[in-house]
N, C-alpha and C positions, 0 to 999 in steps of 0.2 A: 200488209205483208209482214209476215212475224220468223219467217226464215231469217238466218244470222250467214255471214261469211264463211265459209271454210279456208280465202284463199292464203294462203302463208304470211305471216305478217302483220294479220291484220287480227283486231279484236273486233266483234260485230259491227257493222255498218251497214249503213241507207238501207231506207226505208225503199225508196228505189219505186216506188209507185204511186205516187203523184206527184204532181207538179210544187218547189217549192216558193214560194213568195212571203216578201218581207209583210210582218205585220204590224199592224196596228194594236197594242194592248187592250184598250178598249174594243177592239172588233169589231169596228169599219173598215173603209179604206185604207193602205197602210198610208202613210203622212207621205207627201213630195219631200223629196230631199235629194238637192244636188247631187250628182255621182262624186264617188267616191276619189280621192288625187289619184292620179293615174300613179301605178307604182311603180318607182327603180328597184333594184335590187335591192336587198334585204326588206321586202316592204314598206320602202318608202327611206330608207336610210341610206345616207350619203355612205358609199365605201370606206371602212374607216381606215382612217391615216396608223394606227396602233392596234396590237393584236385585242382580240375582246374578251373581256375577264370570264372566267367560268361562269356556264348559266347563261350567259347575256343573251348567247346565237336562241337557246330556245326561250328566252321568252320575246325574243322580236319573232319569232315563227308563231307564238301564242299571239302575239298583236295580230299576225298576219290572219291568222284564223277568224279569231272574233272578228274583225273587219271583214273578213268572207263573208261571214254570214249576216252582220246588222246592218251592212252599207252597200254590199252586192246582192245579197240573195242567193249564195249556195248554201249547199248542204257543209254540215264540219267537217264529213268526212271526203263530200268533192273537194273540198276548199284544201283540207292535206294533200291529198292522191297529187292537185294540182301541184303542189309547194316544191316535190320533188321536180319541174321545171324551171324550178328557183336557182338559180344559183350560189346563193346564199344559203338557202338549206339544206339544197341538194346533197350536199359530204357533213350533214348532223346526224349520229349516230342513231339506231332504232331507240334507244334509252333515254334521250334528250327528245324525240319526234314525240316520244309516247308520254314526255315529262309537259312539253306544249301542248299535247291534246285534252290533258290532264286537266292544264289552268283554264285553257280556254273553255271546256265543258265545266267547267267547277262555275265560269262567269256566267254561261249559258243558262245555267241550273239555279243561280243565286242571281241574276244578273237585280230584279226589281232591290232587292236585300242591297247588294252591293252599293247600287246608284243611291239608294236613303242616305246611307250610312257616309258614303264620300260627300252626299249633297252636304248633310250637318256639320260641314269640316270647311264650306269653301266659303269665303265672303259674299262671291255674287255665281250665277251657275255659268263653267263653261261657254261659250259661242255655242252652238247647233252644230256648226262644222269644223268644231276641232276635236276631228277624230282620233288622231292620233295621242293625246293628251288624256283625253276620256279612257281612251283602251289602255293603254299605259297605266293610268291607275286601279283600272280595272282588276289587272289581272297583279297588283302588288296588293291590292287589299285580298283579292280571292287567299291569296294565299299566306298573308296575316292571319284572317278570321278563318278559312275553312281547311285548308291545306297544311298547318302546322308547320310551315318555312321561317324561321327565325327573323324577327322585323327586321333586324340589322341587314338582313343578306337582302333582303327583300325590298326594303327601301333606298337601300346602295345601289342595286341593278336597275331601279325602277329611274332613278336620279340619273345615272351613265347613261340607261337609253334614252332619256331626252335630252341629253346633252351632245348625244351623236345623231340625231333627230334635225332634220332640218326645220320641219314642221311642228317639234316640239321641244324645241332648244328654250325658248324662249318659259319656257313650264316649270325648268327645273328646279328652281327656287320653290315654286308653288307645291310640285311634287313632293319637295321634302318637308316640308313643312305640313302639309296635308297629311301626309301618311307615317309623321311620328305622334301626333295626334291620334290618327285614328289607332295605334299601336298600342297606345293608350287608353286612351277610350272609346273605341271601337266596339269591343267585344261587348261592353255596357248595352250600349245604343244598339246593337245587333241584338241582343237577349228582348232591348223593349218594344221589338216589330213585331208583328201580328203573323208569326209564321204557323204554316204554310204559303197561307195567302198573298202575303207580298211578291211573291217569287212566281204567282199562276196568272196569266193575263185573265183580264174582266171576263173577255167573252168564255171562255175556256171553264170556269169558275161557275158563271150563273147555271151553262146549261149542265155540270155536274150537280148543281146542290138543285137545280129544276128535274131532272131527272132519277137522280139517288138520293136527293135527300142531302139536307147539314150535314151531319156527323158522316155518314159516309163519304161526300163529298172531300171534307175535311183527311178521311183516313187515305182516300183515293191521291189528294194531292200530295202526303207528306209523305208517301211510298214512292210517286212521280219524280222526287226532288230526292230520293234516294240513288246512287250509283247500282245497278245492276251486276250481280254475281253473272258468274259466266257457267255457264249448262251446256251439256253436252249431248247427241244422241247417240248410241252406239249403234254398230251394226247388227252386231250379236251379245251375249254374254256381258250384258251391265252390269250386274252384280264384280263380275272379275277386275272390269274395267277401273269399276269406281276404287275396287282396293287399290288397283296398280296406280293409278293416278292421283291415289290420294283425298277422293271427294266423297261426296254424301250422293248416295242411290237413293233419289227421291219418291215420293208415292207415285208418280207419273211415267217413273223409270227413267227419267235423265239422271244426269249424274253433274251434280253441280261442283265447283273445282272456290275454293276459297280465295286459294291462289294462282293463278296459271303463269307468269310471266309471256312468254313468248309462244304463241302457238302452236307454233311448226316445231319446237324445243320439245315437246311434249309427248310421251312413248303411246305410239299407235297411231300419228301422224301421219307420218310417211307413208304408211302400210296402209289407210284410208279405214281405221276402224270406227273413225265416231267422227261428227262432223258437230260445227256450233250452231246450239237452236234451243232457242229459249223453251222449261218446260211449258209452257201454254201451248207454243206451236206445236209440241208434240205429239197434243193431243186429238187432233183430227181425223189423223188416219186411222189412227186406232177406229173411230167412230163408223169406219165403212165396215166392218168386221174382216173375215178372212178374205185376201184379195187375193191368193195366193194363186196365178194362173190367168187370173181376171185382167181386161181389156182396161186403163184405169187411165182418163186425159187429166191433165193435172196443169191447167189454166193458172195464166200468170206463175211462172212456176220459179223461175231465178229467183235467188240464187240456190236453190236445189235441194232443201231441209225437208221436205216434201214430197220430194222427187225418189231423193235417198230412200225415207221410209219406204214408203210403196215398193219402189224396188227389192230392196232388203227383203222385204215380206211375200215377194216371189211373184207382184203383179207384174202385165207388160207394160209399161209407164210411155203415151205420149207427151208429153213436157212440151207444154206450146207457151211461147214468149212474142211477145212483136217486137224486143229491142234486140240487134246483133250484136251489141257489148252483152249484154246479159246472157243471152246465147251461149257465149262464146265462154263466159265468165260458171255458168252450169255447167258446161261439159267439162273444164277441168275441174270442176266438183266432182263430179263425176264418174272420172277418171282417175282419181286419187281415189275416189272409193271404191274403185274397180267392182262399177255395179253399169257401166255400160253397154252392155249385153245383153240387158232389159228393158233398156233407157229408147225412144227413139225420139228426136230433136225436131223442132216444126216453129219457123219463126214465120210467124203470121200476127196479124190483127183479129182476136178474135170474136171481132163484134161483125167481121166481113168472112171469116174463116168458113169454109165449107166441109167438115168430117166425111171421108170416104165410106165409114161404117160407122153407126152407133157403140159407144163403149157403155159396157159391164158397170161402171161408178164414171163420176166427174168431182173433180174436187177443183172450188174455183176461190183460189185467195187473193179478193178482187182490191183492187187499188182503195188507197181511202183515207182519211186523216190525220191515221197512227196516234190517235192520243193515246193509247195504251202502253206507245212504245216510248215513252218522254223520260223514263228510266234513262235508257239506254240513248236515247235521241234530244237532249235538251234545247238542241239546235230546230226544231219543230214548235216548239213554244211561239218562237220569232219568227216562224218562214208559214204558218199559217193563219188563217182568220177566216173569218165565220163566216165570209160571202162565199166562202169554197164550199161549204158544204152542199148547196143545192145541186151545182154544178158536180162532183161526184158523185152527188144521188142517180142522177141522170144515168152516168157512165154505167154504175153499180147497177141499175136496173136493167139497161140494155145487154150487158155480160150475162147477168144470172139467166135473160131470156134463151139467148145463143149456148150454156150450156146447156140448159134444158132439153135442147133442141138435139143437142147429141147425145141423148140418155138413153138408151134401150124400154122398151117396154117392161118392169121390173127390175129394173137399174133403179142406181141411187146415186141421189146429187148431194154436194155437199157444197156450201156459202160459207166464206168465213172471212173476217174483216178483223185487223188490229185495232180495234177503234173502240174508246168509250161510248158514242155517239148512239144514239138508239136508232135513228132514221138512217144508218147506215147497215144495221143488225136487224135488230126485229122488224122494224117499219119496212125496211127491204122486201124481205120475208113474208110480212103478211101480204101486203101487195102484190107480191110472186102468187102465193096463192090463191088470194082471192081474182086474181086474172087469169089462173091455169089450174084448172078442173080435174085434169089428169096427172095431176102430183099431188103427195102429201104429205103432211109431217110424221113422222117418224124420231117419237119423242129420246132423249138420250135418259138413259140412268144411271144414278148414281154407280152403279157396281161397273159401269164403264168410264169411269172418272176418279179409278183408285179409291170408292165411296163419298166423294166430296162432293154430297147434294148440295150444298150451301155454293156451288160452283153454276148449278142447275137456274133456268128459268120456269115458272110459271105451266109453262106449256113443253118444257124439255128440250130446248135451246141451252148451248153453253155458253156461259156468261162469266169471267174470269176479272179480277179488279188485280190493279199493284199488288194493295194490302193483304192479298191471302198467301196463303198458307200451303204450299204444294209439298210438304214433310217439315218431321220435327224440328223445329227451330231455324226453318227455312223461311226466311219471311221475302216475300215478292216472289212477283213471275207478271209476264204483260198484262196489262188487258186487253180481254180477248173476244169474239163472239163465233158461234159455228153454230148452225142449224142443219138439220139433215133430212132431205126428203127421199121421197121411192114415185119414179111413174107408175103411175097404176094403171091404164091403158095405151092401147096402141093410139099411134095418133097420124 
């Protein structure tokens, strides 16, 4: 899934279509590990007896996060949404929420980096279950070595919250002394790791350099460990768009923004003219050509970057979902884009769904293991592992059959996965077709990819990496795959 957020507030988030669990680096099972201390307020901090110095509130909300994701298993961005039933974080301003999602994805993204660098610093390693100590340093060194936060300030706040810590009181000598050290000579020792590498888990790594090759592999992961520019799609008139707001009209026609601040802050907002979508996802519907009038189901469809298009471009858009958060979370996409009037809503399972009539195109953006989106998602490094992939195969296979099955005679199906993975893209795909006779491929070209054959597969599949290049000095966009067939018989 490569649609992005539109709803106020928020800068892209979840991946939203599979399931997420802790992993294991090497890629096995993830390891047994005690659940996490049940937490009081402030995550795990006693109420303090004294007001708390600037900064402090978000980065115990940055502990609270990274602990979501390596000790519980959510997503970073369920792990916020949730935070506001915090009471402690609940009255932290959007500027401070978005300063702790900051450090906490900064850990997520660096975390293998991070752990060397603090390991080189400690006499003996941590306990296994002191987590709060771990995270605590965590997120003081992120923002030494990658965040540009003055060590003073940083190893100050890192020292007061374990001294206000119950669980990590006893640390804080250790803290400070750990992390004027690394303050020191950190950035050294960070220079003499083997980066990218250190920061990609095994499994994640072997089947990239098994699949694309070394050096690709290599270009794929240092793009992965890059933070994501924010892209835009309009409704109409990009080109105007991108002046008014300031960004780069890219070959794909999104309009990516250098800087956005706050979302909903943003001129054309309100009024529903562009929604957020990364340029790769863009590029799909383009692939069905003119839809304009066309019957078009639009499978797995939340949160509605997809949905939008279609619409916009004057199809009659089914948007079928089987979650009623997601549902509910589309329509008011939707309705900010005041493109509801072509939209019709259907929350179903559509591996049991039964289509009343066949539609005109299907476009199915089927659940899957979002390596592509690790930009944007660093929290997926850690919540997946390599026993999932079979099990999604499965899913992905049985989806693609069920849209098929609502294609028209002369209709066209479209597959498309956020996934590096090839057994979830092509291997899908050929299987599709070597078990259904009356579909075909229908190769993509270059001149429907703004010219970027280097974007193309083999057999005219689109195949997108981190590392390209979607306009001038644009570097990144997801990776992506979309294949495009047509029924050729009745069936």
């Amino acid at each position: 899934m490569n649609d992005e957020s539109s709803k106020p507030g928020k800068r892209p988030s979840g991946t939203g279509k599979s399931a997420h669990r802790p992993a294991d680096r090497r890629g096995g099972p993830p390891p047994k590990r005690k659940a996490a201390p049940r937490e009081a307020t402030g995550g795990g901090d006693s109420p303090p007896s004294r007001p708390s110095p600037p900064g402090l509130e978000a980065r115990r909300l940055a502990v609270h996060l990274i602990e979501g994701v390596l000790t519980r298993g959510h997503a970073l961005d369920t792990a916020l949404a949730s935070s506001d039933g915090n009471a402690a974080f609940s009255t932290l301003e959007a500027r401070d929420r978005g300063f702790a999602r900051l450090i906490a994805a900064t850990v997520l993204r660096h975390l293998g980096s991070l752990d060397a660098v603090i390991a080189g610093f400690l006499e003996r390693p941590l306990p296994a279950t002191s987590y709060r100590p771990r995270s605590i340093l965590q997120i003081a060194a992120a923002q030494i070595l990658y965040l540009g936060t003055p060590a003073h300030a940083a190893i100050n706040l890192a020292v007061e919250q374990c001294r206000r810590d119950p669980r990590a009181e006893r640390y804080a000598g250790l803290a400070n002394a750990v992390l004027r050290r690394l303050a020191s000579d950190g950035p050294r020792r960070l220079a003499d790791l083997p980066a990218p590498r250190t920061d990609i888990p095994d499994w994640i790594w072997r089947r990239w350099c098994a699949a694309y090759g070394d050096d690709i592999a290599a270009q794929i992961a240092a793009a992965s460990l890059t933070e994501a520019a924010l892209d835009l799609s309009a409704r109409s008139d990009a080109a105007d768009w991108a002046t008014r707001l300031g960004g780069q009209l890219l070959d794909t026609g999104s309009i990516r923004l250098a800087e956005a601040g706050r979302i909903e802050d943003l001129p054309g907002f309100a009024e529903g003219a562009w929604w957020v979508q990364d340029a790769a996802a863009s590029l799909p519907v383009r692939l069905l050509g003119d839809v304009a009038g066309l019957s078009v189901a639009d499978f797995c469809a939340a949160p509605g970057g997809k949905t939008a298009a279609l619409a916009a471009a004057g199809a009659n858009v089914t948007a079928v979902d089987q979650s009623e958060d997601r549902i509910a979370r589309l329509r008011e996409n939707v309705d900010r884009l005041q493109i509801h009037d072509r939209v019709t809503f259907m929350r179903a399972d559509i591996s049991r769904w039964r289509a009343g009539s066949p539609f005109d195109a299907v476009l199915l953006d089927a659940p899957c293991l979002s390596t592509g989106t690790i930009r944007r998602h660093p929290d997926l490094m850690h919540l997946k592992r390599s026993g999932d992939l079979a099990r999604i195969v499965a899913i992905q296979a049985k989806l693609l059959a069920r849209a098929a099955a609502v294609v028209r005679p002369g209709g066209r199906l479209l597959y498309c996965v956020c996934s590096l993975e090839p057994e979830e893209g092509e291997g899908i795909v050929e299987a599709f077709l070597s078990a259904t006779p009356d579909f075909r491929r229908v190769p993509i070209t270059a001149t429907e990819v703004a010219g970027h054959g280097e974007w193309l597969t083999p057999t005219g599949d689109l195949r997108t990496f981190p590392h390209h290049t979607p306009g001038p000095g644009a570097i990144g966009m997801d990776g992506f795959y979309a294949a495009r067939m047509e029924r050729t018989a009745a069936h």
